[in-house]
C-alpha positions, 0 to 999 in steps of 0.5 A: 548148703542151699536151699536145694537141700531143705534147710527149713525142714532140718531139725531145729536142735541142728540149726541152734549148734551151727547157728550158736557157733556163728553168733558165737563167731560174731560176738567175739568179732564185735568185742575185739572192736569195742576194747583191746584187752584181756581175753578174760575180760572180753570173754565176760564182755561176750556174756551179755551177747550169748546168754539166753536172756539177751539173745529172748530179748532180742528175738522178741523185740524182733518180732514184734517190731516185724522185723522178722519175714513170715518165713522167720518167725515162723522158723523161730515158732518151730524152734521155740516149740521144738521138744527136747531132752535137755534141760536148761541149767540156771536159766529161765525155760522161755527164755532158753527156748527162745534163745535156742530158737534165735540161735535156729535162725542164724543157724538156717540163714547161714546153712542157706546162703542168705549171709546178708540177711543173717548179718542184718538180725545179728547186728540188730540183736547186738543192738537190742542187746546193749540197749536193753542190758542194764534194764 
């Protein structure tokens, strides 16, 4: 898909499930680097990359370093206040809401091509990530 096709527009829910397996994708790639072991035990290793508190964190942080373009953040602000039906189970709503809304962006960047761009905030919110995880 290119930006010929509006991606921008698309509805935000559609761009989280596409950028979710993504992220998901990178993740995993990631935690093979960092130990070769049990796939249980790199499955629990992926958790602190994939959950909603994380991924808030670091699309916070993001943000408010600027390291975000307008056009992102304002992407993100649409996702973040998109209404949807579904609830978050075991998980703060902000933070889930803003999770979903990191997720709306990878999933945009990766739907209009600009894979460079995407991997820069992947890489820089694994970062945030393993920072900020025994805080």
């Amino acid at each position: 898909m290119t930006a010929a096709n509006n991606t921008k527009n698309m509805n935000t829910t559609a761009l989280a499930y596409i950028g979710d397996a993504v992220y998901e994708i990178y993740v995993r790639e990631r935690v093979l680097q960092q130990e070769k072991v049990h796939v249980d035990h790199l499955h629990k290793l992926s958790i602190n990359y994939v959950n909603n508190a994380g991924q808030a964190k670091a699309v916070k942080r993001m943000m408010n370093e600027e390291f975000l373009t307008e056009e992102e953040v304002s992407l993100v602000k649409r996702a973040r206040n998109h209404k949807t039906a579904s609830k978050p189970r075991n998980a703060d709503p902000v933070n889930y809401k803003l999770a979903t809304a990191f997720e709306a962006l990878i999933g945009w960047l990766h739907l209009d091509g600009r894979k460079e761009r995407m991997e820069e905030i992947i890489f820089h919110a694994m970062e945030i990530i393993e920072e900020t995880k025994h805080e």
